[in-house]
C-alpha positions, 0 to 999 in steps of 0.5 A, a space after each residue: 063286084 066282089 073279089 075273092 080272097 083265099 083264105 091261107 093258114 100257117 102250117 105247123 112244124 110239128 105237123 110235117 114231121 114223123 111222130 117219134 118216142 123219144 126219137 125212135 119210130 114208135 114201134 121199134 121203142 115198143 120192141 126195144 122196151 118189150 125185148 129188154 124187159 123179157 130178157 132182164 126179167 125172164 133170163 136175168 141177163 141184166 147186163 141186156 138193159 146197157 145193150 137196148 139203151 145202146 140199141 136206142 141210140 143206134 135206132 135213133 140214127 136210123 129213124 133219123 136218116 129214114 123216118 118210115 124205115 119200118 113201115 117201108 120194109 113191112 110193105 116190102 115183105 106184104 107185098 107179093 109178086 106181080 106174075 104167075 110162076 108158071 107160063 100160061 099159053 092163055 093170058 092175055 093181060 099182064 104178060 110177063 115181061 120180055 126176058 122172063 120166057 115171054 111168049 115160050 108156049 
């Protein structure tokens, strides 16, 4: 008779936390770094690279408070809305819900 072991491994730190640059969602220190080179460069508002090193730090404390703040708000923006404008007298599945001129035809 033969028992069953589970076989366990360690699960890493690093792979339970958010990947950052430098603290900082990837792609907001990608438009960070991209804003500030166009507007030195093609502007020649050099005093702009204090700004974004400033905006740095201030994104640094939103990625660490929400990790995914960027992915959140994108869904948010792509995501449309759930019932038709206008009222159907025909349908029959996903009716509106009670207080948004249910059953007014």
């Amino acid at each position: 008779m033969s028992t069953e072991t589970l076989h366990t491994s360690e699960v890493k730190a690093s792979m339970l936390t958010y990947m950052t640059t430098w603290g900082v969602d990837d792609w907001l220190f990608v438009f960070n770094v991209g804003a500030a080179i166009f507007i030195t460069t093609a502007l020649r508002f050099y005093s702009w690279v204090l700004i974004a090193f400033a905006l740095h730090f201030v994104l640094m404390l939103v990625t660490k408070l929400s990790p995914n703040i960027l992915e959140c708000y994108v869904k948010h923006t792509r995501q449309a809305d759930r019932y038709s404008p206008f009222a159907n007298p025909l349908q029959k599945r996903n009716k509106r819900p009670d207080g948004f001129m249910r059953g007014s035809l």
